[in-house]
Structure formats: C-alpha cells, structure tokens
N, CA, C and O atoms as a GROMACS GRO file, in nm:
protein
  256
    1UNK      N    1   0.956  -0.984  -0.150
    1UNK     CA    2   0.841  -0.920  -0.209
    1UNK      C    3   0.854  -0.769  -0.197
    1UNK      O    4   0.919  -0.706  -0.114
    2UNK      N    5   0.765  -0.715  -0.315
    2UNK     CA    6   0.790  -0.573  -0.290
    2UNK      C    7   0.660  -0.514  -0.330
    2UNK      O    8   0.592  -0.567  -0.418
    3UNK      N    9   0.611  -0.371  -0.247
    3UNK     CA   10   0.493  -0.371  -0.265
    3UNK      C   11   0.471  -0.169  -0.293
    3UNK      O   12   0.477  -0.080  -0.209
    4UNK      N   13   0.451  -0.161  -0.405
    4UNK     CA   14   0.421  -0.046  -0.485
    4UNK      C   15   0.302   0.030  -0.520
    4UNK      O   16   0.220  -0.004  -0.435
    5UNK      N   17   0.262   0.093  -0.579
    5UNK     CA   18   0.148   0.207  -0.576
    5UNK      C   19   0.147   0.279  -0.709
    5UNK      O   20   0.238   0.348  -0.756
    6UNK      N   21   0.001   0.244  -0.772
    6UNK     CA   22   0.002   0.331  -0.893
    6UNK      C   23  -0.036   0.442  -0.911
    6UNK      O   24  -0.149   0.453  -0.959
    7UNK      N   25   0.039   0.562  -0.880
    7UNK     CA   26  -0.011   0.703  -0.851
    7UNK      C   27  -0.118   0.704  -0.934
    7UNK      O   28  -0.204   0.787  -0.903
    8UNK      N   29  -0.139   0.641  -1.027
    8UNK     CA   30  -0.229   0.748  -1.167
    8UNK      C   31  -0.356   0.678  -1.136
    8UNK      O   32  -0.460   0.721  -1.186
    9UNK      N   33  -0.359   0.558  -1.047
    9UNK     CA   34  -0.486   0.518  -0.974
    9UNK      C   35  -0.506   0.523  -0.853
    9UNK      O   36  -0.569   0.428  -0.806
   10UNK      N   37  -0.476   0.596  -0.789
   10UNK     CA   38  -0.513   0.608  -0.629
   10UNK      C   39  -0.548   0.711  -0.662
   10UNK      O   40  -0.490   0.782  -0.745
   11UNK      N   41  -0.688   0.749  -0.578
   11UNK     CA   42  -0.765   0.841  -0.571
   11UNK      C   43  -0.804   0.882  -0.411
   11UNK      O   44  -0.914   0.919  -0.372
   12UNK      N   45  -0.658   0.861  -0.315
   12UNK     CA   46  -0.686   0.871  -0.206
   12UNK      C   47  -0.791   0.818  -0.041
   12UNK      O   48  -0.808   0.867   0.070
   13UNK      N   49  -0.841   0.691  -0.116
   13UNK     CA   50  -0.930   0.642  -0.021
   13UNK      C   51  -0.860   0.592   0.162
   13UNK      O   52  -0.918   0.584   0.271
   14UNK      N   53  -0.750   0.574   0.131
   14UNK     CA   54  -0.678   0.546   0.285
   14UNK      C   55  -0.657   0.442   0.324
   14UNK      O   56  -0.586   0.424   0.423
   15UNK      N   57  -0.725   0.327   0.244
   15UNK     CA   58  -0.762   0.190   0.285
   15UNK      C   59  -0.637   0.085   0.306
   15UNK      O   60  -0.626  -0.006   0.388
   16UNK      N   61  -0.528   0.139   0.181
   16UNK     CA   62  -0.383   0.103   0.247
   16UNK      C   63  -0.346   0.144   0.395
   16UNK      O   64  -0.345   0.076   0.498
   17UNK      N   65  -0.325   0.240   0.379
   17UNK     CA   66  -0.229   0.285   0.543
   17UNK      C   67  -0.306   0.280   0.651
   17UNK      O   68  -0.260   0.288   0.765
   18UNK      N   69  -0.457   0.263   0.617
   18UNK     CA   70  -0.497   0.228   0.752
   18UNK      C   71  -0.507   0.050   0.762
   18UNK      O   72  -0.510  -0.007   0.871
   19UNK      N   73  -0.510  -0.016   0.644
   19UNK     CA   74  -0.490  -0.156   0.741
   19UNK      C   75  -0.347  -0.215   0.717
   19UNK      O   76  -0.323  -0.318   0.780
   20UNK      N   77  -0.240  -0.161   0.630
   20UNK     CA   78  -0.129  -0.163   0.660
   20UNK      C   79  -0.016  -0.066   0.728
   20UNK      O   80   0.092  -0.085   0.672
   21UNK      N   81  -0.010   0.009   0.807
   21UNK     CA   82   0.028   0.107   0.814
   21UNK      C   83   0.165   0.065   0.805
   21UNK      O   84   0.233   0.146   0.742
   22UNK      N   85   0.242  -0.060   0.857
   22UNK     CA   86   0.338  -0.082   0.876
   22UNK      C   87   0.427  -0.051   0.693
   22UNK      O   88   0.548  -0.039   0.677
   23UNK      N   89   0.370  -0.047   0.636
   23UNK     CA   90   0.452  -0.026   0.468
   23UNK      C   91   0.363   0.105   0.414
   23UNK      O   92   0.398   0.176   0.320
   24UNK      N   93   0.263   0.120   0.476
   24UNK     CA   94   0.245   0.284   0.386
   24UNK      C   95   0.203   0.381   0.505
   24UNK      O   96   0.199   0.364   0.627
   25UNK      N   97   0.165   0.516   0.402
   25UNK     CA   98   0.119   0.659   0.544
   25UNK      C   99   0.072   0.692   0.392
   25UNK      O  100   0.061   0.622   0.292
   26UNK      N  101   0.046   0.840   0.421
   26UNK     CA  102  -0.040   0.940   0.356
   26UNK      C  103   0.059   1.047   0.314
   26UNK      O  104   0.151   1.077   0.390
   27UNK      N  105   0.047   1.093   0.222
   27UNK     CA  106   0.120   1.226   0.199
   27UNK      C  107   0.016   1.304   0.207
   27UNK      O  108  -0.107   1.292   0.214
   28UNK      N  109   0.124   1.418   0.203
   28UNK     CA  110   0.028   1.569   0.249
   28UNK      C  111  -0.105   1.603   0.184
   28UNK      O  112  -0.166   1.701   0.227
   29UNK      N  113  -0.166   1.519   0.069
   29UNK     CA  114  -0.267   1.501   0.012
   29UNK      C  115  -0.373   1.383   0.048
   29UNK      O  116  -0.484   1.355   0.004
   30UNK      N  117  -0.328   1.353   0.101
   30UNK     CA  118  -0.432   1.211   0.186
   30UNK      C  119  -0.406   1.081   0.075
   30UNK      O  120  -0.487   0.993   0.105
   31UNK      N  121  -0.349   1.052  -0.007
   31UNK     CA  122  -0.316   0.983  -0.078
   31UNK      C  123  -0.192   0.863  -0.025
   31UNK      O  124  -0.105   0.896   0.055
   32UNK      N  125  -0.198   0.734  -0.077
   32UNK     CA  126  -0.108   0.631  -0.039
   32UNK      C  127   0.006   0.682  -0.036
   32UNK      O  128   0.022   0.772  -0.119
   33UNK      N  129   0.122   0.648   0.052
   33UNK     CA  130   0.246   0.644   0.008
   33UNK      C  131   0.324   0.513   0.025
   33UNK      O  132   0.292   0.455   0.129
   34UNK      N  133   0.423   0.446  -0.053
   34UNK     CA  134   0.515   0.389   0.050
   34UNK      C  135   0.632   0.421   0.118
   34UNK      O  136   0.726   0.492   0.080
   35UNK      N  137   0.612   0.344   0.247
   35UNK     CA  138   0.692   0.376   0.360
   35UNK      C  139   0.861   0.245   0.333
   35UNK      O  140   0.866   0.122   0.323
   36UNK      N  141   0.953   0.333   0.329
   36UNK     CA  142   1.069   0.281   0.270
   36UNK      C  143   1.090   0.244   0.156
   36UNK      O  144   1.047   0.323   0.071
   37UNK      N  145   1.156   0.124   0.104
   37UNK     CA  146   1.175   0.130  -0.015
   37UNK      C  147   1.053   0.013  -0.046
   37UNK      O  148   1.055  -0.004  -0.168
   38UNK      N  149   0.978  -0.050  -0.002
   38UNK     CA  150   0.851  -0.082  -0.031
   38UNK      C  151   0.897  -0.244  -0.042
   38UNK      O  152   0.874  -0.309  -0.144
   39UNK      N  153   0.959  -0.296   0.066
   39UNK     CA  154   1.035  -0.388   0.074
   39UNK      C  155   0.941  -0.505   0.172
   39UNK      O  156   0.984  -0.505   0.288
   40UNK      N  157   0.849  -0.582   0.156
   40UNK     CA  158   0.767  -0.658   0.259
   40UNK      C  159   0.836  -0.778   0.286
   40UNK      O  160   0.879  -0.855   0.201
   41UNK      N  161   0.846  -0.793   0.456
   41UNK     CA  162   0.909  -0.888   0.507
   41UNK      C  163   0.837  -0.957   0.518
   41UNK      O  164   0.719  -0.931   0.494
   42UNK      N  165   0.885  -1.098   0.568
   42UNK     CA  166   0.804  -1.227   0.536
   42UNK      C  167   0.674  -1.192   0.686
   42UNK      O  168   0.578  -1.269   0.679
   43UNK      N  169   0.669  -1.123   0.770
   43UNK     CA  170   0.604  -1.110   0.864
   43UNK      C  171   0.475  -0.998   0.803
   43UNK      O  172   0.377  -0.947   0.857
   44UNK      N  173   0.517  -0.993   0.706
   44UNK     CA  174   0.394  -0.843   0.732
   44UNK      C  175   0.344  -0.888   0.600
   44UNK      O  176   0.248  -0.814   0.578
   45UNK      N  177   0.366  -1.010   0.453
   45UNK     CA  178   0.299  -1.040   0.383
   45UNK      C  179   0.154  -1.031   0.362
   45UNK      O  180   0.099  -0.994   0.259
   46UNK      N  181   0.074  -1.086   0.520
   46UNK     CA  182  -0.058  -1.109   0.534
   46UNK      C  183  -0.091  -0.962   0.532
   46UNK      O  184  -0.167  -0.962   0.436
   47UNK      N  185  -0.086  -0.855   0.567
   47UNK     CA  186  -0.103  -0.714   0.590
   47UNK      C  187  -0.087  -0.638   0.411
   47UNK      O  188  -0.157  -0.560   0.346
   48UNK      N  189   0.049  -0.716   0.384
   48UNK     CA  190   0.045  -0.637   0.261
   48UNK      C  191  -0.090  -0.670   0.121
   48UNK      O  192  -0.155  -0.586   0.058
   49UNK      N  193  -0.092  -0.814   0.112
   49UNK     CA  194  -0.192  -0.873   0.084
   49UNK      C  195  -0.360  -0.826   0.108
   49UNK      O  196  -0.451  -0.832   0.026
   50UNK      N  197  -0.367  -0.766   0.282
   50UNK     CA  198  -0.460  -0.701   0.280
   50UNK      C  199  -0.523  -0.573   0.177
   50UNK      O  200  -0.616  -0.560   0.097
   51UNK      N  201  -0.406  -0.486   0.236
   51UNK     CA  202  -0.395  -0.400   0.172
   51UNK      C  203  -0.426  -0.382  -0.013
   51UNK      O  204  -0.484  -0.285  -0.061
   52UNK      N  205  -0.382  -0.475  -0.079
   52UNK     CA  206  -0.347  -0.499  -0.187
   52UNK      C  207  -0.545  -0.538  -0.233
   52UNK      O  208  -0.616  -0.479  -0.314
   53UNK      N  209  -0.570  -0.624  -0.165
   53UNK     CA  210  -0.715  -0.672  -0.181
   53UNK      C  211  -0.854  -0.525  -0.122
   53UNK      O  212  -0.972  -0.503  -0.147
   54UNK      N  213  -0.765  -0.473  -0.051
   54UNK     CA  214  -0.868  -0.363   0.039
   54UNK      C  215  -0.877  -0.256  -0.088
   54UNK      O  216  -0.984  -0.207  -0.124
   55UNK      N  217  -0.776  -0.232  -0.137
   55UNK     CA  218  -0.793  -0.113  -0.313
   55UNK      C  219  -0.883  -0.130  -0.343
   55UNK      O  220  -0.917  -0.243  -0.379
   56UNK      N  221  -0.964  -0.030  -0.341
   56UNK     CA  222  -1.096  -0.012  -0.484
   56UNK      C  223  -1.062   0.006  -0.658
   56UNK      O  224  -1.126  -0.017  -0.760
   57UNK      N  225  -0.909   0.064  -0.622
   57UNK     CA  226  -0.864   0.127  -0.772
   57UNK      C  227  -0.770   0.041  -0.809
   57UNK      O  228  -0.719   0.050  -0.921
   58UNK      N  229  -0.725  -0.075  -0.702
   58UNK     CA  230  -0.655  -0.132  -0.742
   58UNK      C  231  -0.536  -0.102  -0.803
   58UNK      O  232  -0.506  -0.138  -0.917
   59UNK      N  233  -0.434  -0.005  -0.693
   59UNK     CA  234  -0.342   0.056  -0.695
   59UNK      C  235  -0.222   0.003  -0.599
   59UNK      O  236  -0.111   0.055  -0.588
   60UNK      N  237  -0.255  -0.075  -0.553
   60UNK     CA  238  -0.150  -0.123  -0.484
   60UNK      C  239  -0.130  -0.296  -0.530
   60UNK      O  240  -0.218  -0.381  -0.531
   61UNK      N  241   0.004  -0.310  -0.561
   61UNK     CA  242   0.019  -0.426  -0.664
   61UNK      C  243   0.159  -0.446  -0.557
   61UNK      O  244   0.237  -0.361  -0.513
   62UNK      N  245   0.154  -0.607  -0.536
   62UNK     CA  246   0.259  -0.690  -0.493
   62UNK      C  247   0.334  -0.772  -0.538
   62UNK      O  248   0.291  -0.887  -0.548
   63UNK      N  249   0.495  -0.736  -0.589
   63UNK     CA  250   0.557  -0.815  -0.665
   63UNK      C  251   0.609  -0.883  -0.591
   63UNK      O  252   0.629  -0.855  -0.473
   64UNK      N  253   0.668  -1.066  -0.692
   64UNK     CA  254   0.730  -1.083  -0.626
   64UNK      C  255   0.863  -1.090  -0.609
   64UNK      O  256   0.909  -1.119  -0.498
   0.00000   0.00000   0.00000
C-alpha cells in the first residue's frame, strides 16, 4: 500500500501527522507531508487508514 496527499486539498489542519506520525510530519508551512516514499507497511495500515478517515479535505488517499 501506498499512501499520498493532495496538495491542492490540504489546507493544513494536522490531523494526518498527528495521528499518524509514523508516515507523515509538517512542512515548514504546517501542512501534511509524506514521510519517505509513502510506502505503508502491513503494521501501520490501521494508522494509515486513520489518518485517511481523520481528513476533512480528504487529502490523504490510500492506494493499493
């Protein structure tokens, strides 16, 4: 699975990297980033999933 970010809809709320931190952080704008190549291991699915459901803008999308 791989788990990505639609710049042109994140409007910076944080809600990724704070309940996943393990696959995203913030850039210097307070905005999502991902952390590596956005690669989710079978351990951190439930987290990414969070994350993915926690979006208001629905900017974070999980392929599979």
């Amino acid at each position: 699975m791989k788990v990505t970010i639609a710049a042109e809809r994140c409007t910076g709320h944080g809600r990724c990297y704070n309940i996943a931190p393990v696959l995203f952080s913030d850039d210097e704008r307070g905005f999502g980033d991902i952390t590596g190549a956005g690669d989710v291991a079978g351990e951190h699915e439930e987290v990414a999933r969070a994350a993915v459901a926690g979006c208001p803008e629905h900017a974070v999308v999980l392929n599979s």
